[in-house]
C-alpha positions in Angstrom: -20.6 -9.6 58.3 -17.5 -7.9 57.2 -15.9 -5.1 58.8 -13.9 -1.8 56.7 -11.0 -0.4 58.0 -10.9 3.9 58.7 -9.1 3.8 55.1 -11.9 1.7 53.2 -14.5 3.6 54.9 -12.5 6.9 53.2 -12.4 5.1 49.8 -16.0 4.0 49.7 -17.4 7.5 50.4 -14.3 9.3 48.4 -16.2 7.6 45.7 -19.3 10.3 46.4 -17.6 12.8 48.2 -14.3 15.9 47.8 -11.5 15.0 49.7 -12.5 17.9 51.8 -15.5 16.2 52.7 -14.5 12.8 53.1 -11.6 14.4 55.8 -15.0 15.8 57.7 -16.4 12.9 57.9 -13.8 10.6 59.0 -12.4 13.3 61.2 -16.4 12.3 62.6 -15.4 8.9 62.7 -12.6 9.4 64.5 -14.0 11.3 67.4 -16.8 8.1 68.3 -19.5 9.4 65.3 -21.4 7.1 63.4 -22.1 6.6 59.6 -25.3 4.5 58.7 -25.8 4.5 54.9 -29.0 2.1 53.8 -30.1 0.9 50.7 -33.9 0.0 51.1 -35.1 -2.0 48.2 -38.7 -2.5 49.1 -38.9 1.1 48.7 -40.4 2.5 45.3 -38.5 5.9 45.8 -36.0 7.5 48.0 -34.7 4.3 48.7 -31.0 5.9 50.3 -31.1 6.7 54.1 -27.7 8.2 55.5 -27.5 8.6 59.2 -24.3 10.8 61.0 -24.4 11.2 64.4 -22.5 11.0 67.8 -18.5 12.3 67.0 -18.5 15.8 65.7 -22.6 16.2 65.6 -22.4 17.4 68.9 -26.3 16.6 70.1 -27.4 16.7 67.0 -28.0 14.0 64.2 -28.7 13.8 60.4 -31.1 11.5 59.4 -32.4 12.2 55.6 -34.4 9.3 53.1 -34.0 10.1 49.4 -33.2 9.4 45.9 -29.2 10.1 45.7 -27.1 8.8 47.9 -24.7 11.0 46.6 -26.8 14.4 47.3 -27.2 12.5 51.2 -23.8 12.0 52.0 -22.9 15.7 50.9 -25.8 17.3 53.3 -25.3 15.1 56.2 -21.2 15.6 55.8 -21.9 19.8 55.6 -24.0 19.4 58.8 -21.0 17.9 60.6 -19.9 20.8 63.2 -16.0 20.1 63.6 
């Protein structure tokens, strides 16, 4: 298993994401949150699962299945509360 650095991490999901959002969410990472983003292949549909919590979430979490990962990561990163 191979780890990413903070700035790969910030690449990878600059590749979805505004630099406005990508600075939310690793502002996330940075206070002890958590990014999960899963590709499911035995799914027929909505195969994507991103997960944010911990960090800036507060006691809450996002946890949404679906199609896009793209349309994921920008929900769960407008749900981030810092």
């Amino acid at each position: 298993m191979t780890e990413l650095t903070n700035s790969e991490v910030a690449q990878l999901i600059g590749a979805f994401l505004s630099e406005a959002e990508v600075g939310k969410v690793m502002s996330h990472i940075g206070q002890g949150g958590s990014l999960l983003i899963k590709y499911d292949g035995k799914r027929s549909d909505e195969n994507w699962t991103v997960v944010l919590s911990d960090g800036l979430m507060n006691d809450d979490f996002f946890r949404q299945d679906g199609a896009s990962v793209l349309e994921l990561l920008k929900k769960g990163a407008s749900e981030i509360t810092g």
